[in-house]
KOLSE-487837 format. One record per residue: y, x, z of N, C-alpha, C, O in turn. Coordinates in nm, 4 decimals. Atoms other than C-alpha are relative to their C-alpha. Layout:
BEGIN
+----------+----------+----------+----------+----------+----------+----------+----------+----------+----------+----------+----------+
:      n.y :      n.x :      n.z :     ca.y :     ca.x :     ca.z :      c.y :      c.x :      c.z :      o.y :      o.x :      o.z :
+----------+----------+----------+----------+----------+----------+----------+----------+----------+----------+----------+----------+
:        Y :        X :        Z :        Y :        X :        Z :        Y :        X :        Z :        Y :        X :        Z :
...
+----------+----------+----------+----------+----------+----------+----------+----------+----------+----------+----------+----------+
This chain:
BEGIN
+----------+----------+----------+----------+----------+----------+----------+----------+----------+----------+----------+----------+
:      n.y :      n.x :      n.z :     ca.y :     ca.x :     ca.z :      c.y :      c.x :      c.z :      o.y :      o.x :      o.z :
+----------+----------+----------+----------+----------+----------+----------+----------+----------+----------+----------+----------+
:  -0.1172 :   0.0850 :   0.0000 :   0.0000 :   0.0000 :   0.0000 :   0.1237 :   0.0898 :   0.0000 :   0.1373 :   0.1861 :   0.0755 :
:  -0.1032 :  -0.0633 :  -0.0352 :   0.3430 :   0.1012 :  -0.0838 :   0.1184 :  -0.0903 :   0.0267 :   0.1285 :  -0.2092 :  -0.0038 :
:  -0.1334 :   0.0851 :  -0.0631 :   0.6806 :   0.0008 :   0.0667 :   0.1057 :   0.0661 :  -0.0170 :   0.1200 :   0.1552 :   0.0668 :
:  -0.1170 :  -0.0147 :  -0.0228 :   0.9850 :   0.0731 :  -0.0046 :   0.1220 :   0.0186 :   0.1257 :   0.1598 :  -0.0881 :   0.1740 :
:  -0.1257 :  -0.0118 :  -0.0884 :   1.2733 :   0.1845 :   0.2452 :   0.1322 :   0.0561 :   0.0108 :   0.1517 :   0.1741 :  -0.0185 :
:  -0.1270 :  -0.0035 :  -0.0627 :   1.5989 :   0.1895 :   0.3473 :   0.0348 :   0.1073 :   0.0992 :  -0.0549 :   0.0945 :   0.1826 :
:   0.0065 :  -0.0648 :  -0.1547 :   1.6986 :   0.4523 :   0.6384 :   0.1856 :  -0.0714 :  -0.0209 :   0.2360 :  -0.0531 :  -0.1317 :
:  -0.1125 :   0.0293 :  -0.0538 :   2.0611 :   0.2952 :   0.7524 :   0.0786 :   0.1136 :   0.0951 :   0.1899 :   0.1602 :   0.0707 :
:  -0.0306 :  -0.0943 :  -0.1137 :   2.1293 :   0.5190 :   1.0162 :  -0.1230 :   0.1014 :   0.0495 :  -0.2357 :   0.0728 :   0.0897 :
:   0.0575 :  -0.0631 :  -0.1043 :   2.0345 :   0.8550 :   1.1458 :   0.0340 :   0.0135 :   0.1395 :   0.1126 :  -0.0691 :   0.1862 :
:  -0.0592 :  -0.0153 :  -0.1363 :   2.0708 :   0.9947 :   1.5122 :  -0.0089 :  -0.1260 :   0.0951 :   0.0430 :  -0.1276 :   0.2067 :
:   0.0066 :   0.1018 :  -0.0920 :   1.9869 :   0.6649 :   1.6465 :  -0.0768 :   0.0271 :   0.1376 :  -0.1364 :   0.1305 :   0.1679 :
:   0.0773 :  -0.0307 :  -0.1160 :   1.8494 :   0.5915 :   1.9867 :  -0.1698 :  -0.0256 :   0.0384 :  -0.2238 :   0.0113 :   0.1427 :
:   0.1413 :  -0.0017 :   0.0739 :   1.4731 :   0.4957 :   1.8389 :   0.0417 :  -0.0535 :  -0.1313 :   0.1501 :  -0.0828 :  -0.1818 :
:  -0.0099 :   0.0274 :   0.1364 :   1.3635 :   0.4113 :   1.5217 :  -0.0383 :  -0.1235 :   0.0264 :  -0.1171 :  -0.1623 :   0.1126 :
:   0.0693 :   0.1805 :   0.0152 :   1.3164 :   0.0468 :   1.4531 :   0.0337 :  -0.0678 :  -0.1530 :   0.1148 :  -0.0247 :  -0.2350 :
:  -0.0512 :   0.0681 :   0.1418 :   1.3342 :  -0.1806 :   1.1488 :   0.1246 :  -0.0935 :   0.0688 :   0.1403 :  -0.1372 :   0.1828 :
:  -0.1194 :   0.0602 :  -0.0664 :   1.6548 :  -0.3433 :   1.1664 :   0.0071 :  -0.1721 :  -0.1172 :   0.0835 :  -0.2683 :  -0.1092 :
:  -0.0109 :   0.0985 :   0.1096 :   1.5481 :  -0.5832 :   0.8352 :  -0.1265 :   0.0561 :  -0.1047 :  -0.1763 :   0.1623 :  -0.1422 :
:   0.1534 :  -0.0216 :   0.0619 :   1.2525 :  -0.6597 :   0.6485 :  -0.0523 :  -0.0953 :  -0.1592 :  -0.0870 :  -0.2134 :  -0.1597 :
:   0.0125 :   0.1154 :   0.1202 :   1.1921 :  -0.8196 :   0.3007 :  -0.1560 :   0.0138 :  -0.1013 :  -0.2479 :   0.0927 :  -0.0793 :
:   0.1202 :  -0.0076 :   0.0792 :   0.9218 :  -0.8729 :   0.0384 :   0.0062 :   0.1610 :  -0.0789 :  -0.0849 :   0.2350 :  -0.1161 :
:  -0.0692 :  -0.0966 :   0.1087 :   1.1142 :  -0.6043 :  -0.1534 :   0.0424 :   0.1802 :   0.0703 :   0.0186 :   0.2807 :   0.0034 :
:  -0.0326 :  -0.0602 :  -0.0705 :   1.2342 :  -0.3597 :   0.0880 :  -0.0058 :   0.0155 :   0.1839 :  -0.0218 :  -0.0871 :   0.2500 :
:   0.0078 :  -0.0478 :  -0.1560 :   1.2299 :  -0.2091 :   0.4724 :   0.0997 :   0.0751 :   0.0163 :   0.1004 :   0.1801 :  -0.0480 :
:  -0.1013 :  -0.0338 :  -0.0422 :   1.5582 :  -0.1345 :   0.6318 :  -0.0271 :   0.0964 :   0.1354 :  -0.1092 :   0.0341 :   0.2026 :
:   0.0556 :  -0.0650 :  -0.0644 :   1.5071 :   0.1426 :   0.8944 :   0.1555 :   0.0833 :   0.0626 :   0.2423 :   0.1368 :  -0.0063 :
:  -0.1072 :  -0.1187 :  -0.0788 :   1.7643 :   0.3304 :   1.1974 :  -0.1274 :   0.0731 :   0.0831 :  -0.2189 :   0.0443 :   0.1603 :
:   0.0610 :  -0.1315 :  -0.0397 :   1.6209 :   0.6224 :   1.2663 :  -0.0084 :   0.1206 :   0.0331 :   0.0387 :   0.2091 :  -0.0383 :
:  -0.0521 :  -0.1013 :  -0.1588 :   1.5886 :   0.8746 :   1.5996 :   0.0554 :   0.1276 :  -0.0562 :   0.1590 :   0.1853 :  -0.0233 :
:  -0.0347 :  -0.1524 :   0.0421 :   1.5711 :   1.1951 :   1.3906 :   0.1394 :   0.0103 :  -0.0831 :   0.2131 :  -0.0685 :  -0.1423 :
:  -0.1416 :  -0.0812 :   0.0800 :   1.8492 :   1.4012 :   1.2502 :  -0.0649 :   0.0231 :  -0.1777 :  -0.1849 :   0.0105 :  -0.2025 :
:   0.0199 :  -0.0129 :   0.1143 :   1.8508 :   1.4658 :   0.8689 :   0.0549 :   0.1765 :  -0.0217 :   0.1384 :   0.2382 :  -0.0879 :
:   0.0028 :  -0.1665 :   0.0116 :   1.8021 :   1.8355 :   0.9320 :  -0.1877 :   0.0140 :   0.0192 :  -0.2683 :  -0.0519 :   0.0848 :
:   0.1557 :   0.0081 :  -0.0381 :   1.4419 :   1.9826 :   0.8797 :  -0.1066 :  -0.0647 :   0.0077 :  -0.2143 :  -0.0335 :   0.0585 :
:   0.0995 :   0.0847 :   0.0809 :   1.2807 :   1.7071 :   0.7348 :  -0.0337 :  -0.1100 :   0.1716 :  -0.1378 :  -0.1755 :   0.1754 :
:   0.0156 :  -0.0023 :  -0.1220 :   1.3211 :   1.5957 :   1.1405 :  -0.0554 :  -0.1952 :  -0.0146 :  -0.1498 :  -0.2650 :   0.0223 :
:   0.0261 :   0.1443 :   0.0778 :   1.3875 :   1.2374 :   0.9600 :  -0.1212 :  -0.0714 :  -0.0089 :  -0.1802 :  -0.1630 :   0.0484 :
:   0.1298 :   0.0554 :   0.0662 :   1.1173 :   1.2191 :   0.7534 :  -0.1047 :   0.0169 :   0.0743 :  -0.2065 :  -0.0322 :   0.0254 :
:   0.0874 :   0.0171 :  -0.0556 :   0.9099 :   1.2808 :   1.0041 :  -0.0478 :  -0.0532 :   0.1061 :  -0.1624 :  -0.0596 :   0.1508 :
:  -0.0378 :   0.1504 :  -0.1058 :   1.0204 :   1.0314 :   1.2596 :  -0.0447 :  -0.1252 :  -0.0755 :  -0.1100 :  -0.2103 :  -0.0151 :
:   0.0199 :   0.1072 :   0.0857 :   0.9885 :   0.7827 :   0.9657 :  -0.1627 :  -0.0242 :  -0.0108 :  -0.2189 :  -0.1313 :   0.0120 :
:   0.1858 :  -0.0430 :  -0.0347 :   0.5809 :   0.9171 :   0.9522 :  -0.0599 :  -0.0805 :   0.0709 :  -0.1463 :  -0.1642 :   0.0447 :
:   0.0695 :  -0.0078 :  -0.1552 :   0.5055 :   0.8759 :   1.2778 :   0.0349 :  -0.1708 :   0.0278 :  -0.0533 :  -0.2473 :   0.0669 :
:  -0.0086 :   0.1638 :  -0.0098 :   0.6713 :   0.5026 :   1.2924 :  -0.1156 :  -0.0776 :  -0.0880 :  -0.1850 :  -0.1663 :  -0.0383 :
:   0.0592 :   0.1133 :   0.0858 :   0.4860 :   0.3484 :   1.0043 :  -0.1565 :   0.0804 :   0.0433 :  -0.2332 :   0.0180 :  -0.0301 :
:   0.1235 :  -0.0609 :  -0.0652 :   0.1663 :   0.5359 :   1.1477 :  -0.0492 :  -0.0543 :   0.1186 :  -0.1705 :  -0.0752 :   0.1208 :
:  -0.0192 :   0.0511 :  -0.1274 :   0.1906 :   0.4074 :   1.4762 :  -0.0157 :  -0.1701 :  -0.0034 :  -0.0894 :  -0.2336 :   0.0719 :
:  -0.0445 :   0.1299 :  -0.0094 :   0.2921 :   0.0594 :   1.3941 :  -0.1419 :  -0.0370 :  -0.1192 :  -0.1974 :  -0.1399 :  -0.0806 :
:   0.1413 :   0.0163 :   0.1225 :  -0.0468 :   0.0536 :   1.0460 :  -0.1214 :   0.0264 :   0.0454 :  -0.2263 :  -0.0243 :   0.0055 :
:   0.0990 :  -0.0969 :  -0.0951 :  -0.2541 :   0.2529 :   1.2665 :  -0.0693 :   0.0659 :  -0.1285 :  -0.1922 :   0.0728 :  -0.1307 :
:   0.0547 :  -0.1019 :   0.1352 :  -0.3088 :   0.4649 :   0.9048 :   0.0390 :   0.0758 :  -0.0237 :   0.1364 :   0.1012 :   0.0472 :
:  -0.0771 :  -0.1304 :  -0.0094 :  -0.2268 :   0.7902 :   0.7638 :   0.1091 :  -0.0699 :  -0.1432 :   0.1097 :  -0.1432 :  -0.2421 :
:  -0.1801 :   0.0440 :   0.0808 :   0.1465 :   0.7709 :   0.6291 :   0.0043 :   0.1531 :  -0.0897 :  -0.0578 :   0.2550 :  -0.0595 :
:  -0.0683 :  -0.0705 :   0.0413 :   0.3260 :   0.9723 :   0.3623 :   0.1126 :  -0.0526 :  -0.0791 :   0.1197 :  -0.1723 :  -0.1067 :
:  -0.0853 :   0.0321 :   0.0330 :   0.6253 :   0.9867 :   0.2076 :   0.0094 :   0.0641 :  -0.1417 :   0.0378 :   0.1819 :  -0.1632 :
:   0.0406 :  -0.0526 :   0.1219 :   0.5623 :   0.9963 :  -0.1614 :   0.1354 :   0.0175 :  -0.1428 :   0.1414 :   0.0784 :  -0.2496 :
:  -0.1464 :  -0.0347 :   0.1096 :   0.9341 :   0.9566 :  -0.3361 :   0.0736 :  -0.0050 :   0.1049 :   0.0272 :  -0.0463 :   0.2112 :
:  -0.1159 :  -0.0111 :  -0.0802 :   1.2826 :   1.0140 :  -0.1662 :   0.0024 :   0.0985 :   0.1170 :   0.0675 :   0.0657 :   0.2162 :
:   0.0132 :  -0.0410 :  -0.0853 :   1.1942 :   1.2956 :   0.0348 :   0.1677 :   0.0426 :   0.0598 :   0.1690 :   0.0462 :   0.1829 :
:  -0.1395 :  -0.0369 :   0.0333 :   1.6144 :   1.4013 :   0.0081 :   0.1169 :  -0.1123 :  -0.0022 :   0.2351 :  -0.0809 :  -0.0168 :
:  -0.0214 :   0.0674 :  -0.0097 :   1.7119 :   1.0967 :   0.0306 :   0.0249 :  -0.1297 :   0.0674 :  -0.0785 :  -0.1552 :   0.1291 :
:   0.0229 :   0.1322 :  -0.0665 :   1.7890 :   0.7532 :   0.1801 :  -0.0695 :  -0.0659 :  -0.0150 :  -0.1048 :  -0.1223 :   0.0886 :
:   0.0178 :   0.0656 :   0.0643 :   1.6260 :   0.5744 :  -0.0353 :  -0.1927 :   0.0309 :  -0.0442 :  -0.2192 :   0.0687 :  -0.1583 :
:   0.0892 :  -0.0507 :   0.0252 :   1.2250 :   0.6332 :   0.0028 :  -0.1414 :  -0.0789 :  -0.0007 :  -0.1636 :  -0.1909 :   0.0452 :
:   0.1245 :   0.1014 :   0.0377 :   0.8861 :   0.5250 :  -0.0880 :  -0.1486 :   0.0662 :   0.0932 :  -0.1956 :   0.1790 :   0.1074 :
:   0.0724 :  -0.0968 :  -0.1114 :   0.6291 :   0.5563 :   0.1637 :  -0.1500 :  -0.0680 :  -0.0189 :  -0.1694 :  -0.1889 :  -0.0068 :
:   0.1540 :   0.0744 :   0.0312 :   0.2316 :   0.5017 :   0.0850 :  -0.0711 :  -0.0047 :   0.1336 :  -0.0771 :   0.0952 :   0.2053 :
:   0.0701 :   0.0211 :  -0.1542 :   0.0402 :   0.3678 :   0.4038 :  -0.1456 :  -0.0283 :  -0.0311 :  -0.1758 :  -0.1274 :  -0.0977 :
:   0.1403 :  -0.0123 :  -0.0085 :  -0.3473 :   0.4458 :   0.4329 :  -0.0202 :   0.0844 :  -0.1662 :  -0.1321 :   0.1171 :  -0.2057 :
+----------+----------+----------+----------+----------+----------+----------+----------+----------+----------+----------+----------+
């Protein structure tokens, strides 16, 4: 399965979805956008929450990213 997302905000105080559609996943999120710190806060959420292995297969540089779950 892939999903589309949003990151809205870094530096937040957790990550959570803030908005959720057929189309897209809106996302504020804990890590900094240094060191991939992000993308790997973003991981660990949709991992946690699928209970599957996550990656992040487009937008690694970006806001704007596509993330395959299991």
């Amino acid at each position: 399965m892939r999903i589309s997302v949003v990151v809205k905000r870094l530096n937040c105080k957790k990550t959570e979805i803030i908005s959720e559609t057929s189309k897209q996943t809106e996302l504020n999120v804990k890590g900094e956008a240094r060191d991939g710190k992000a993308n790997l806060e973003i991981v660990k959420f949709f991992a946690r929450k699928y209970k599957k292995p996550v990656r992040i297969v487009r937008g690694l540089r970006s806001k704007r990213k596509v993330v395959e779950i299991g």
